[in-house]
N, C-alpha and C positions, 0 to 999 in steps of 0.2 A: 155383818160378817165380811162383807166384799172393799167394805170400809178398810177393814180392820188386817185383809191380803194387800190391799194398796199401800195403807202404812209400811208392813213390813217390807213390801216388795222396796219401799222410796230407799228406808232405813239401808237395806242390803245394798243398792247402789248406791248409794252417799258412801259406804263404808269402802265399794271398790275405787271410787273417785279421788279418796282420800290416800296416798301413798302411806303404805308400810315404813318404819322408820328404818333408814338404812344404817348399818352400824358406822360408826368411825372408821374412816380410812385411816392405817397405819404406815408410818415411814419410818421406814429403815435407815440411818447412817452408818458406814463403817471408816472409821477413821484409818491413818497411814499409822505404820510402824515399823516397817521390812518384815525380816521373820515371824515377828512376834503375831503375825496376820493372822494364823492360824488358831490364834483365838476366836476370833468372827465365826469358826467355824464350831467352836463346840460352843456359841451362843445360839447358833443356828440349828443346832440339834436339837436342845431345849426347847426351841419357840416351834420345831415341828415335832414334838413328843407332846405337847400340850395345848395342840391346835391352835395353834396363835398366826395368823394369817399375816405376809407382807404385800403392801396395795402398792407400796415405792419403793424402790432402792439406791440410795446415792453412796458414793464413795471417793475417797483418797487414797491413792496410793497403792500398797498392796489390799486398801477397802475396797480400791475401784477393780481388784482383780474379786476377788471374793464374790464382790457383789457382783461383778457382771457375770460370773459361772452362776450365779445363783440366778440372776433374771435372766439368763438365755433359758431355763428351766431343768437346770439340772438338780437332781436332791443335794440332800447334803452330805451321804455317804458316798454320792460321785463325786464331789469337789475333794470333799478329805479322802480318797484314795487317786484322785489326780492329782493335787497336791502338793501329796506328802512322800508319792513315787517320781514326783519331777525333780533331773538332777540341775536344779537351782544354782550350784555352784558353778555350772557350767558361762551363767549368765557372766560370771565374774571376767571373762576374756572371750574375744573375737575373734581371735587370731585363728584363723584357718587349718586344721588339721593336717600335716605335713603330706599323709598320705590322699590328701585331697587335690592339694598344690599339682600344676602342671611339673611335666620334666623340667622344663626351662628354670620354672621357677622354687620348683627344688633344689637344684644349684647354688643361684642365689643367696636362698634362706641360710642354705648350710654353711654361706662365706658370713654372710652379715647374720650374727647370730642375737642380736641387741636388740630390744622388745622396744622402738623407737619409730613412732610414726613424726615424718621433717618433712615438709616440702617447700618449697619454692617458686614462685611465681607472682608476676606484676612488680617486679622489684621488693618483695619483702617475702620473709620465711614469714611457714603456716603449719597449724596443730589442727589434730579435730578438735570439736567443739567439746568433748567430754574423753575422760580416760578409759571409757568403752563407747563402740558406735553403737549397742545397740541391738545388732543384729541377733546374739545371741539371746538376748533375752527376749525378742522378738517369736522368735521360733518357739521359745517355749511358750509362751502364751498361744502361738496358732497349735502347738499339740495340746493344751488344755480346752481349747474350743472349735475344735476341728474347724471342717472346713468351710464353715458359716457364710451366708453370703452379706454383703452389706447393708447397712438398714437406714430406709427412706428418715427412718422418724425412731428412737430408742422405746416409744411408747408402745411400738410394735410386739415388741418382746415379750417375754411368758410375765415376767413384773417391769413395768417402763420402771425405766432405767437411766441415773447422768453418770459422770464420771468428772471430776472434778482436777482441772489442772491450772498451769501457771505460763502468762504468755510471759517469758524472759528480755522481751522488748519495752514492756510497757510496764512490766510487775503488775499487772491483772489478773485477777480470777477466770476463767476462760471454763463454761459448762457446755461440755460436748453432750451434743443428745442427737447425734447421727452419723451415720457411715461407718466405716469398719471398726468393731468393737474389739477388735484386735490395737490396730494403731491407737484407740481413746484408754484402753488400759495402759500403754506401752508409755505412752505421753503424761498420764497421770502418775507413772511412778520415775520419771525420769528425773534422777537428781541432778540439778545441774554442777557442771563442773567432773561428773564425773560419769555421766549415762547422755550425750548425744542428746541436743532437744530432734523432739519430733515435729516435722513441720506440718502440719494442718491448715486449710485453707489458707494461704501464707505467714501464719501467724507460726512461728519459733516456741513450739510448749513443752515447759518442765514439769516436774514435781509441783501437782496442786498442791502438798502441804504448806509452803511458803506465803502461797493466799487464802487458803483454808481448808486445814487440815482435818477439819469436822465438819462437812457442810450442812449444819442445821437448817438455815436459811434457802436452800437449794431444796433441801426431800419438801419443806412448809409451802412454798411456792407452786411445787408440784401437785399439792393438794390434800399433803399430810395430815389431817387433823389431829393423829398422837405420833409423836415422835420417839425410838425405841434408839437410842445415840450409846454405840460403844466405843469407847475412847480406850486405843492402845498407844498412845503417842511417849515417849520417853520424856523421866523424868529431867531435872536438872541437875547437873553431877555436883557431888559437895566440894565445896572448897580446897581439901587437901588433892581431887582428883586433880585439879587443876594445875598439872604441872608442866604442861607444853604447850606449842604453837597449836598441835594437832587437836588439843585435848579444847583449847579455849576456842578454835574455832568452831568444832563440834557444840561446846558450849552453847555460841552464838546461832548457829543455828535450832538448839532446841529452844530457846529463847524465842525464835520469830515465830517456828509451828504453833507453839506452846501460845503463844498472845492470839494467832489467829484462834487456837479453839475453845480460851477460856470468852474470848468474844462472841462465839459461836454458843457456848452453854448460856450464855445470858438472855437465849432466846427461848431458854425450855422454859415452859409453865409448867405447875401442880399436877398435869395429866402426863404428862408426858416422863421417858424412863430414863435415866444415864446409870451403862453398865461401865463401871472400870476393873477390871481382871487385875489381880495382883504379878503382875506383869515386868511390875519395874526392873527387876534382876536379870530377867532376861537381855540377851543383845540384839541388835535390830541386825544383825549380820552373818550370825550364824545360825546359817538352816537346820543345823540338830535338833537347835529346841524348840522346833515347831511343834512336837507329840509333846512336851511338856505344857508350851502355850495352849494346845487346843485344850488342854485337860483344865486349866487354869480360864479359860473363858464358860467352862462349863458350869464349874463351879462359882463361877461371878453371877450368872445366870441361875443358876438353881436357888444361889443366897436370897435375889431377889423373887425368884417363882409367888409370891403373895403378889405383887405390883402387878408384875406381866400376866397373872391370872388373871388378872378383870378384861385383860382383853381376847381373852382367851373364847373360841368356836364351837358349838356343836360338833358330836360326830358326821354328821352328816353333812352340815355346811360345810367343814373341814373338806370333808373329801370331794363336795362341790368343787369347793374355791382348787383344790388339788389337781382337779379333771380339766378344770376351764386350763388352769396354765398349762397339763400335756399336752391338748389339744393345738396350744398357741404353738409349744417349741415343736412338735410334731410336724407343723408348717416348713421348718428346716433342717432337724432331724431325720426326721424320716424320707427326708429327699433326699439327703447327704450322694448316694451314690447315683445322681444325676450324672447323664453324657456332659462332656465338654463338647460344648456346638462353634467355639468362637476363641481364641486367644489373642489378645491384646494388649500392645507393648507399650507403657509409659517409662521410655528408656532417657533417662538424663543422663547421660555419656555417650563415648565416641564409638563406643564399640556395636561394630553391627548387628542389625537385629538378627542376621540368619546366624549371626553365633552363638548370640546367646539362644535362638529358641532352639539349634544344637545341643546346646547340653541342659536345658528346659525338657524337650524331651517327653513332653507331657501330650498326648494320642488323641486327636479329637475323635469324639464318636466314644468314647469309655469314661467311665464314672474314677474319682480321683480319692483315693483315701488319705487320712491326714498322712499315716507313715512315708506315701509317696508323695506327695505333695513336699514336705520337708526333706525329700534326699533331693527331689527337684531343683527347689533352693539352694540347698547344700550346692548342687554341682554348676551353678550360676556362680556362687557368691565364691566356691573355689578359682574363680577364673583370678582373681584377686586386683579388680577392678573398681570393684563399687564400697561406697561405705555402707552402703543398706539395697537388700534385696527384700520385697513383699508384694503380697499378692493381694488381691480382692476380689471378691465370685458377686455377681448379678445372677438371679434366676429368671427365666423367662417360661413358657409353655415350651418350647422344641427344647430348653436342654440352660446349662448354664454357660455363663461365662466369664471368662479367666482375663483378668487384668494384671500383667505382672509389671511391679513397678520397680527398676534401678536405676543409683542415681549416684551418680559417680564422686569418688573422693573427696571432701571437700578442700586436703590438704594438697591436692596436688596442681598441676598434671607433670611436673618434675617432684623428684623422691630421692631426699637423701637416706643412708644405709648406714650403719655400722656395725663391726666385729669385732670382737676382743678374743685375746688368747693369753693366759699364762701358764706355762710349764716347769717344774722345778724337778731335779731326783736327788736334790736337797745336798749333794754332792759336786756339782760343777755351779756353773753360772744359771742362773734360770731364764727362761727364753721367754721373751714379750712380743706383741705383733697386735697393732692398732690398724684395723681394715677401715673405708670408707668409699664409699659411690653415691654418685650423682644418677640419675637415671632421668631422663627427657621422654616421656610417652607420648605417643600421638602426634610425631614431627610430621610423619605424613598422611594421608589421606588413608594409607591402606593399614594403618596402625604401628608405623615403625617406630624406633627407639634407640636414643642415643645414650651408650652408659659410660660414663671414667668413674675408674677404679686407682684407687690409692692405698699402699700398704708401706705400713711402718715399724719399725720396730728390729729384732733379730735378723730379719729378711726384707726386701724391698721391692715394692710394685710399682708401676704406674703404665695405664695403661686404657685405651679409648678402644669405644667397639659398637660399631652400625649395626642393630640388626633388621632386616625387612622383609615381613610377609610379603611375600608372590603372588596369594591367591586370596580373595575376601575371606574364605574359610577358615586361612594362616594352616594350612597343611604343609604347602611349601614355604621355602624362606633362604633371603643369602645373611650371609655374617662376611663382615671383614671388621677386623683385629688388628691396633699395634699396640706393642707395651715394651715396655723397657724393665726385666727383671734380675734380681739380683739372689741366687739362690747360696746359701751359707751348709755348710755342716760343720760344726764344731769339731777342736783338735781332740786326738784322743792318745791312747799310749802309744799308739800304732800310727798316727799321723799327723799333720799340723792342721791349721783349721785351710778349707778348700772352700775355694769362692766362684764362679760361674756367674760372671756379669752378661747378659745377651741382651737383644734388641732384636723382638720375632712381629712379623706379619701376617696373617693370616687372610685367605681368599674361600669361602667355603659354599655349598649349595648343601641347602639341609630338608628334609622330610619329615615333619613329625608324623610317624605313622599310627599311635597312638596317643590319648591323652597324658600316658605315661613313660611315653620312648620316641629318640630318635634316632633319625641314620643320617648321616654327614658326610661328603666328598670334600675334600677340598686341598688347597696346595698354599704351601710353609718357605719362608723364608728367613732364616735366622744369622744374624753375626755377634759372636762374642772371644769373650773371654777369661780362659779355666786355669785358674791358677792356685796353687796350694802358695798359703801365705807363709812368708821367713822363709824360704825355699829357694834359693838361687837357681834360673833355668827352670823354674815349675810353673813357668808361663806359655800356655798353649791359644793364641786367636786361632779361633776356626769361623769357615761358614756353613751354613746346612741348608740345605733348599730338596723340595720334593714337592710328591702329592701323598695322602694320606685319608684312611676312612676312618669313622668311627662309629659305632653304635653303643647306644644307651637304651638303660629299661630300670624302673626306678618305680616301685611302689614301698618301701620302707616310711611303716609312722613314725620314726625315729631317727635319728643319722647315728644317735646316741646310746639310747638304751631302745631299740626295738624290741617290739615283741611280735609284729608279725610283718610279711612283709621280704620282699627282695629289691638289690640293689647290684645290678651287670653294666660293668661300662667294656667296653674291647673297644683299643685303637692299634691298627697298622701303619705303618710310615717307612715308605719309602725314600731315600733320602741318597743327595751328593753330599757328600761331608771333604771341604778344602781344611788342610791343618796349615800354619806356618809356624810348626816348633818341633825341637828334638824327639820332644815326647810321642810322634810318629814317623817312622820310616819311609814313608812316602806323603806327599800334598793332596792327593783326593784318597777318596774313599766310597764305597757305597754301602748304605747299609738299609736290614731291614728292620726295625722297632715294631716288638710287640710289646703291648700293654694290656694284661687280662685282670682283671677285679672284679671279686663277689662277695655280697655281704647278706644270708639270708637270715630269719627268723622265723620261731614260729612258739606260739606263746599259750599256756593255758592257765586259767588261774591267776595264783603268784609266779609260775613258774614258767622262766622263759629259755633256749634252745635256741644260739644265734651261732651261725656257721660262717667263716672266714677263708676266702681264698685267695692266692696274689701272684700273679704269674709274671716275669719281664724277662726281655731276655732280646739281644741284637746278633743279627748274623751280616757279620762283616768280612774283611779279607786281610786286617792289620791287626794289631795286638793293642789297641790302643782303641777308645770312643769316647765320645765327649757325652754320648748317651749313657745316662748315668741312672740306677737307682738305690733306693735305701731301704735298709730295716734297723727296726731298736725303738724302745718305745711303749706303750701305754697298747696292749694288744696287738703289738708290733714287733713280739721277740720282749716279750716285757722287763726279763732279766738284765736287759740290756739299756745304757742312757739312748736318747733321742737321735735316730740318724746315726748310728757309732759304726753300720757296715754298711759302706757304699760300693757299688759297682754294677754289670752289666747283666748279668744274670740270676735272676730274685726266684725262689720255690717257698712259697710260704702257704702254713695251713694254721686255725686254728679252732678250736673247740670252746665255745664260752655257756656256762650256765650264771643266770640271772633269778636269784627268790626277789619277790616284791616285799620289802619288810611295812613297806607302807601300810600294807594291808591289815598288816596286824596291830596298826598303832589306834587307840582310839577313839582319833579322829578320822570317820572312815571317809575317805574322797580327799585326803591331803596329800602334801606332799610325794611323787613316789621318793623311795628309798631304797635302791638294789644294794645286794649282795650278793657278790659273784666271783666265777672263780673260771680260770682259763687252762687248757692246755694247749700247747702250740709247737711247730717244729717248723723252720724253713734255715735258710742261708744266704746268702749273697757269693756268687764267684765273679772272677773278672772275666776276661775276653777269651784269653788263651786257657785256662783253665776248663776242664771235665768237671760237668754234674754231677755230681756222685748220692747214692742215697746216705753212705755212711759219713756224707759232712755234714747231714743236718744237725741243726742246733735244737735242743729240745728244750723247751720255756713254759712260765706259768705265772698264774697273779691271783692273787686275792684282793679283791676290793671291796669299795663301799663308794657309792656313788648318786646321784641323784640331778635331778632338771632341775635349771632354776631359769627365770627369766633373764638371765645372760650368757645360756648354755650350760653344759654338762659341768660338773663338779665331780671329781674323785679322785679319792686318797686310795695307794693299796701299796702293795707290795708286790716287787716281781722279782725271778730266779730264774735262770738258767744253766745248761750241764756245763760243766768245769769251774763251777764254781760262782760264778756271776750273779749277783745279784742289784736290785736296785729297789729306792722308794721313792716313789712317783707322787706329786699333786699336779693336777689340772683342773685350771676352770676356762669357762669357754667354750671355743670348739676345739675338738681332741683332734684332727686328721689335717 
């Protein structure tokens, strides 16, 4: 009997000695496709509806977005409702949101209105590396994975995790498996040529679909024993599509994807799955049909449900294997609103650090959420300095810490500009105007800037301008100014055409007292010449000289079509005005120039509310001024051609309503489309003449209008009492 307890007893530890068979480790691939990503997500639904456990996850492209929401440990009802509510489109441009832009450089934008990044330096022009930097789709990816910290090792993760891209130096396959899973996804879907490569340990990386857009061989390595490979990669277009440059280049590169991952399927075995989602018809570019594509990976996945059943868990293992990964992301999750103990600047530019951690902004001693963490960015990357602003958090026991990385221009540190303007009312001559500047940043130490400005066309510029921060902060600053311009207004029935050649100087000391307004001193020196042209004796040289203030305040997202938002300039000038011509009774003069303008908005919905006001007006002692203003125009007296009432004293009001027909079209996030309608009243008198209320001119316009990448576009119609009428196109800038 004691025999026969010893046997059993051996028996039963031989059996503990002997390891339980562990199941098959399963790897996950999610191939690149753009939109069509969102199929990954209704495979991923399936495989957690039928307890099918992932022990790896590798990815390309938007696979390496997918997949990395998925191994930082989020379900799959959190990825498909992050997703499918990120506005994606946004990725599609960088450009800085007007109402983000400083004052200064709000001005600017509004002159050069041409979606042109030029610079200049080392003796040759320079372009970014892609026709986006970047940035924007950066930001979306850190609101899809909040504010994660970086990671020693990807294996760390709720499922270890690569991400798969392409070094654009070497044409190499390049597997990130560390550090911000932000930058390894941003990297792995960067197309080159047209998304900015990402630079990683100094290695320049694109789009890993170019080296392999499936990585089978990456999830196997890792330890995959079955490999579970969904391939959304686009087909190859038929021969009648082949009808352009654009179309056969597109071609070629589904061609290169397409060779790396039919290389890549040649690594599956008998065990192993390949899902293809009927996906073809879809576009890689438009994020609409993402809810189609996830419904169409679902169903690729459910066709196959017999395969994927065999590897299929326990209830209970299931919810094991489910509990071990909360426990991993909970590690970073559940810390998310960690103190900031520490900020730290990896600034690749010239601009100083107490400015940017000025509009950074970010409180040590307080926990940082994603929505702030990205306005934080936002008010950085508004400074309009850097090609890339990003962050990266370390945690530590006392608290985290913040790494903010920018890194300046690659196209610059000089920045050519451009503007365009065409005007017609289809009835006189139509008015052209070609702008152009140079801009020189960072000549000196404390951030100065040297700009010349060139304008061609109907009207003429040319004209250089210093300006220099005072204080490291750039609160204070001087500007000095010359140019030499040529201001035109066309003949009309009432007069011939009037030309005003000057040559003005400027001396100024300025305050920005916020990031959106400033206030200005300074003193003008001007000499020209105003002369109405075919006019015998309609020649007047004069000189002007004074001093003069002015304030500025400028939050308008728009110059164009706003919807919310104000725009207040006021300048005084006081001025000697010297005449030598008929056209005044005496040789000086002094006068005072006011110049009042407001432009607000306020917007709900479709439906926008922009208010118009224009004040000018000179108080002198002669009957005569060379200070001149105008009304006529595209919400300017619209009844009326362009500039048709010139003179010294301007009362202008007007009322504009804007529907967004965009809204209604259904593609929703495209193009806007206003339709809008104005009423308005002002006038123009001269010198000698009484304001009166009963000279107003009462005006109006119906239009149709829209933004495009070279400024405002609109066609309408305008009227005015006594009969006036006109029809207006512009594109461009309209003021």
């Amino acid at each position: 009997m004691r025999f026969a307890l010893l046997l059993l007893l051996f028996v039963k530890l031989c059996s503990l000695a002997v390891p339980v068979h562990a199941r098959d480790k399963i790897g996950l691939v999610l191939s690149g496709g753009g939109a069509k990503g969102s199929a990954h997500i209704g495979v991923l639904k399936i495989l957690e509806q039928n307890n099918i456990p992932i022990d790896y996850v590798v990815g390309t492209s938007i696979g390496a977005y997918v997949g990395g929401m998925y191994a930082l440990g989020y379900d799959v009802e959190e990825i498909e409702k992050i997703m499918l509510t990120l506005p994606w489109d946004n990725g599609f441009s960088d450009f800085i949101p007007r109402e983000s832009l400083s004052y200064v450089n709000k001005q600017h934008r509004d002159r050069y209105n041409l979606s042109i990044r030029l610079g200049y330096s080392d003796g040759g022009f320079k372009v970014p590396h892609g026709l986006l930097l970047g940035q924007s789709a950066y930001q979306i990816l850190q609101r899809s994975t909040d504010t994660v910290s970086s990671f020693v090792s990807f294996d760390d993760l709720a499922i270890p995790y690569r991400a798969v891209a392409s070094d654009i130096a070497t044409a190499q396959m390049v597997v990130l498996d560390s550090g911000s899973i932000n930058q390894a996804m941003k990297a792995s879907a960067s197309v080159p040529g047209i998304v900015a490569a990402v630079e990683i340990d100094g290695r320049m990386l694109v789009d890993g679909g170019i080296t392999n857009n499936m990585p089978i061989d990456v999830v196997k390595k890792m330890g995959a024993d079955i490999v579970i490979a969904v391939d959304i990669g686009s087909p190859l277009a038929r021969k009648s599509e082949l009808t352009s440059t654009v179309s056969v280049l597109n071609q070629l590169s589904t061609i290169l994807t397409n060779n790396t991952s039919l290389t890549q399927k040649a690594l599956l075995s008998d065990k192993d799955i390949l899902l293809r989602p009927a996906i073809d018809e879809l576009s890689t570019t438009d994020w609409a049909v993402m809810p189609e594509a996830l419904k169409l990976g679902e169903q690729e996945a459910s066709a196959q449900l017999p395969a994927l059943m065999k590897l299929a868990i326990s209830d209970v293992e299931y919810q094991a294997y489910k509990q071990k990964k909360r426990v991993k992301a909970n590690q970073w999750f559940a810390e998310l609103p960690n103190k900031i103990i520490q900020i730290q600047f990896k600034n690749n530019s010239k601009v100083e650090n107490d400015i940017i951690s000025l509009h950074f902004a970010v409180e040590l001693g307080k926990g940082l959420s994603k929505d702030e963490l990205d306005l934080a960015i936002d008010r950085v990357y508004a400074l309009d300095k850097f090609e890339q602003v990003t962050v990266e958090f370390n945690d530590t026991e006392q608290g985290r810490i913040l790494t903010l990385h920018t890194k300046a221009k690659s196209w610059g540190p000089n920045y050519f500009d451009f503007g365009f303007n065409l005007k017609t009312d289809f009835a006189n001559r139509a008015i052209v105007s070609l702008n152009m500047s140079y801009m020189m940043t960072d000549v000196t130490d404390n951030g100065g800037r040297w700009l010349n400005e060139a304008k061609a066309g109907w009207e003429t510029l040319l004209a250089t301008e210093f300006y220099q921060p005072l204080t490291k902060s750039h609160d204070f600053y001087s500007r000095a100014r010359v140019s030499y311009v040529q201001d035109k207004w066309e003949k009309t029935k009432t007069r011939p055409e009037l030309s005003n050649d000057y040559y003005l100087g400027i001396l100024a000391l300025g305050y920005n007292y916020s990031f959106n307004g400033i206030l200005e001193v300074g003193g003008l020196a001007q000499t020209g010449n105003l002369s109405f042209v075919a006019l015998a004796g309609g020649d007047s040289d004069y000189n002007s000289y004074g001093g003069f203030v002015k304030f500025g305040y400028d939050t308008l997202n728009s110059i164009n079509f706003p919807t919310q938002g104000n725009k207040l300039s006021m300048k005084v000038q006081w001025l000697n005005d010297e005449y030598s011509s008929q056209l005044s009774v005496a040789d000086t003069d002094k006068s005072v120039v006011l110049n009042l303008d407001w432009r607000g908005a306020f917007g709900f919905r479709s439906h926008t509310f922009v208010g118009i006001a224009s004040l000018a007006t000179v108080e002198n002692e002669e009957a005569f001024s060379v200070h001149v203003t105008e009304l006529g125009g595209f919400l300017n007296l619209s009844g009326y051609q362009e500039d048709a009432l010139i003179g010294v004293h301007k009362v202008f009001v007007a009322v504009v309503y804007q529907y967004d027909l965009g809204r209604e079209m259904p593609a929703e996030g495209g193009l806007p489309v206003y339709l809008g309608v104005s009423a308005e009243a002002g006038n123009i008198w001269q010198v000698n003449e009484t304001v009166k209320y009963s000279d107003l001119i009462h005006s109006g316009s119906i239009y149709l209008g829209t933004d495009t990448s070279f400024g405002p576009a609109v066609f309408g119609i305008g009227f005015a009492s006594g009969g006036k009428s006109s029809v207006f196109l512009s594109i461009g800038k309209n003021f």
